[in-house]
N, C-alpha and C positions, 0 to 999 in steps of 0.2 A: 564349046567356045563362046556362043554366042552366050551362053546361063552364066558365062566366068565374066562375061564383059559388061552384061547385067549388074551381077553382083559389084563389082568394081565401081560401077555407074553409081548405084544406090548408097556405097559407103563415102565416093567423094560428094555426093549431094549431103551424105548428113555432116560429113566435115566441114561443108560452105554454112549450112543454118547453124553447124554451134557458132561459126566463129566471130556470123554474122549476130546471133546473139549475146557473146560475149564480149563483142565491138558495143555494141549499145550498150550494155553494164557499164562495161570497164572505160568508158569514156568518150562520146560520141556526139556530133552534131545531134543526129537523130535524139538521143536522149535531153540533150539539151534544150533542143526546142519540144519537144515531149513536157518537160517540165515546166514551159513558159508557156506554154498551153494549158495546160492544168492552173497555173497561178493566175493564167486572166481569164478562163473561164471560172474564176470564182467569183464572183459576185453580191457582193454583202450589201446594199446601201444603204436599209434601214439598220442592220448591226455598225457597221462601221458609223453611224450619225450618231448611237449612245458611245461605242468605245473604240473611241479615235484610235488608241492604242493599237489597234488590232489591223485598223489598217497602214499606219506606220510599218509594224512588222510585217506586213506584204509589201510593202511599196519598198523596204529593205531586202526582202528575201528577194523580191524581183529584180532590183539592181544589183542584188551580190552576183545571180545566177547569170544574167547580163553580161557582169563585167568578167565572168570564169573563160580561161578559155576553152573547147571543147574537151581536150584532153582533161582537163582540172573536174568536170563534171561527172563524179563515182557515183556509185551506190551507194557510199556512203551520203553522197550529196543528196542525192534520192529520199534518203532515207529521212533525214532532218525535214527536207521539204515535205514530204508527203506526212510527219507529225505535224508542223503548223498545218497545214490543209487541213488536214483532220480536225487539229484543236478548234480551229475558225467553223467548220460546220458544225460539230459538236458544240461549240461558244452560241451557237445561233438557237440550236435546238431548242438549248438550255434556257435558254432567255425568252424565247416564248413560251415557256412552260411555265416557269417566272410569272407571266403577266396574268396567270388565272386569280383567281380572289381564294380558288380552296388552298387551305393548307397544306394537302396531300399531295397537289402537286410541286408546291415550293420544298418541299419536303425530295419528294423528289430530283427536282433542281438541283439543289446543293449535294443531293448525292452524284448527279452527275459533273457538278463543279471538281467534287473532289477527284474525279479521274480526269477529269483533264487537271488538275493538280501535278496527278503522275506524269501525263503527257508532257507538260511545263520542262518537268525534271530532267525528262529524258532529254529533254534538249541542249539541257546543260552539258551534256555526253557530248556534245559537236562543237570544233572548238569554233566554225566557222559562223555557226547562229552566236554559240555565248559572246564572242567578241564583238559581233556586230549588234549584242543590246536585245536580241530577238527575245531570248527566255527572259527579260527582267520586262519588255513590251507587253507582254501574253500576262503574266504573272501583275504587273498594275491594276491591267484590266480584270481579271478573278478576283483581285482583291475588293476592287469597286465594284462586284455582283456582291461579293460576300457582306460587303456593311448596308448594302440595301434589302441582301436576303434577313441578317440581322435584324434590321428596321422591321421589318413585315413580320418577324415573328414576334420582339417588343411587342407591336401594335397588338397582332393577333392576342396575346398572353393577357392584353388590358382589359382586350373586350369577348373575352370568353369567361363564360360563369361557372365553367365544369373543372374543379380545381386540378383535376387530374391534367387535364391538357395543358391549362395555364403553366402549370410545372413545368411538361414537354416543351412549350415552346419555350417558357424561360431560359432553359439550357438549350437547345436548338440556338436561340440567338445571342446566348451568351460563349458558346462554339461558334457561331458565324463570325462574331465580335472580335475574337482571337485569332481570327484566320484572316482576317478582315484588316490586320493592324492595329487593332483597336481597343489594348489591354484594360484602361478604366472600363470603357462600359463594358468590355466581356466580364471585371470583377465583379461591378455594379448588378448584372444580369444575375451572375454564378449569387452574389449576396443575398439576391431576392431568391431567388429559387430555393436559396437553404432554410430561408426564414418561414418561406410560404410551406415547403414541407415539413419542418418542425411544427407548425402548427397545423396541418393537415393532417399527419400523423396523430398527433395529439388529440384532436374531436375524432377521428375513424376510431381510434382505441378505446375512448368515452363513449362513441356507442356503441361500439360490439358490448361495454360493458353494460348499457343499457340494454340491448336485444336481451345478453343473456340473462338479467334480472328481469325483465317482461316474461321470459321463458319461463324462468322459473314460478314465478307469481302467477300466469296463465295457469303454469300446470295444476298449481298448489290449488286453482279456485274453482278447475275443471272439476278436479279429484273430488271435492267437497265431502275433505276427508273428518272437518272441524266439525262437532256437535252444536259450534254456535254459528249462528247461520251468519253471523253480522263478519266474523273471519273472512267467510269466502270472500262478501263481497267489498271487504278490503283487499282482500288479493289483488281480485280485480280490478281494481281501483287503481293500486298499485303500479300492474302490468300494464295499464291504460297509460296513466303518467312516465312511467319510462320508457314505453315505446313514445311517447310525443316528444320526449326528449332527444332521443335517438333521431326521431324523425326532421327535429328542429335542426341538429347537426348536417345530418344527411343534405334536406334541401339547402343549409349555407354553404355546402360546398358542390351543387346540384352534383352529388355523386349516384352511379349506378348502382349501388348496391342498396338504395331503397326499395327498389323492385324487387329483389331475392329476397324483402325480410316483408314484403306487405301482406303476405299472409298471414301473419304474426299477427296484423292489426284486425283485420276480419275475424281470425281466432278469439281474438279481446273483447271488438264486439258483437259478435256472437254467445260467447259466455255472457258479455253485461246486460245484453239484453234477456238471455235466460232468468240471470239471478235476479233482475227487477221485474222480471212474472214472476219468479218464486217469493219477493219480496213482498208484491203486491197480493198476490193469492193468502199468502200469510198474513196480511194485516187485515185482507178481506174478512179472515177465520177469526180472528183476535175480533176484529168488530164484533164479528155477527157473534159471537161468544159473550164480549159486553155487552153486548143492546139484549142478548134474551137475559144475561145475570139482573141485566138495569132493570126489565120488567118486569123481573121475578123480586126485585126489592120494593119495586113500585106498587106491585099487589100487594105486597106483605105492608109496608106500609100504608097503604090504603086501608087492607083491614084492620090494621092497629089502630087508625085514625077512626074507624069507625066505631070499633069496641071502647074508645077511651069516648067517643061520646055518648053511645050506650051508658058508660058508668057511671057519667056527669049527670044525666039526663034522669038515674033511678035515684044519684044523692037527691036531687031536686025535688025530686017527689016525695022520698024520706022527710023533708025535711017539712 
């Protein structure tokens, strides 16, 4: 008896906490102020000093919640409330990440703009935030991170000398520009960015054509497959001149891939300085081949110079 009144006991306690839980969902003081606690313990005031917006739509969501009466306050109310909150701390995150000077973190930033993009959306879903302005509040303010994130990659794109990233941020801010509201300068951004890669593309392709002619002309003066020695060291000559061409390209766009081909250039001079020992060792032999022919004419003419005076010297006496 006593184990059946236990049991009894235990089931209506669980019936008192669902209903007691389902009081507070489905529409309650408790929740009510639940939520007005949550809204004023939010506290933004360096965010709210940049994007006034953001605290309009709290000083709105807190008078909407305000004026509801308990029963009006659902889950679904919950629901909306507890995205702005989010959006708002998430909004804060983001904007200090904003303030570093690396790239990699504004980069960042704006990835996390874009999910509270979503967030925005989702607000649109409640007809109690749309009507009272809340998702077009939030969404002002993204838009006014988005033409400053814009700005800072502009900027960034001027004063980088690596054409590669220049590119990346060109389009980075010519995307922020369009999110931003700001169609000329996102075209303006998107125009550069096609131009600077058309021409980027263009000298990358001119030197690969370069490397692979240096290659070639390395190999050919390596090989010193030519019987006439002055070939080789046009080869190399050659391979010299279009790797510096390739290289001239390379450093006008300070791209990385000068690195992966600088052993090409070591290759070059290493050969060129071979071939000008084999150059010089060779005219050493060519000299020294002249200078002993020159002494062997020099004798020879010597003794010719002396037998024609010998012959002068016996007319004389003949005579």
């Amino acid at each position: 008896m006593k184990r059946q009144s236990l049991v009894l006991l235990i089931k209506l306690l669980g019936i008192v906490i669902f209903l007691s839980s389902a009081t507070i969902v489905a529409g309650s003081d408790e929740l009510k102020r639940g939520l007005l606690e949550d809204i004023l313990s939010q506290d933004n005031p360096g965010l709210f000093d940049d994007y006034g917006e953001l605290q309009l739509a709290k000083t709105k969501m807190q008078t909407i919640i305000q004026g509801l009466d308990s029963r009006e306050v659902t889950a679904s109310t919950k629901a909306w409330v507890d995205i702005l909150l989010r959006i708002i701390d998430d909004f804060e995150l983001m904007v200090n990440e904003s303030e570093s000077s690396d790239p990699f973190d504004h980069i960042n930033a704006v990835e996390a703009a874009d999910r509270i993009d979503i967030s925005i959306n989702a607000l649109n879903g409640y007809p109690n935030a749309e009507r009272n302005g809340i998702p077009m509040l939030s969404m002002l303010a993204l838009t006014r991170f988005y033409r400053a994130e814009a700005k800072f990659f502009e900027d960034a794109a001027r004063n980088t000398g690596e054409t590669k990233l220049k590119l990346d941020y060109e389009r980075r801010s010519s995307i922020a520009y369009e999110k931003g509201s700001m169609p000329s300068d996102a075209s303006r951004m998107a125009f550069e960015s096609r131009r600077n890669e058309r021409i980027y593309d263009r000298d990358m392709k001119s030197a690969s054509e370069y490397i692979n002619a240096a290659r070639v002309q390395r190999d050919k003066a390596i090989a010193q497959s030519s019987e006439f020695f002055g070939s080789d060291f046009m080869s190399i000559l050659k391979a010299r001149d279009s790797f510096e061409s390739a290289k001239g390209l390379y450093e006008r766009h300070n791209d990385k891939e000068l690195e992966n081909v600088k052993g090409i250039e070591e290759e070059i001079k290493d050969a060129y300085q071979r071939l000008m020992l084999d150059a010089l060792l060779r005219v050493g032999i060519y000299l020294l081949i002249l200078s002993f022919i020159v002494v062997i004419l020099w004798q020879e003419f010597k003794k010719w110079g002396e037998e024609l005076d010998d012959t002068r010297l016996g007319e004389e006496l003949i005579v």
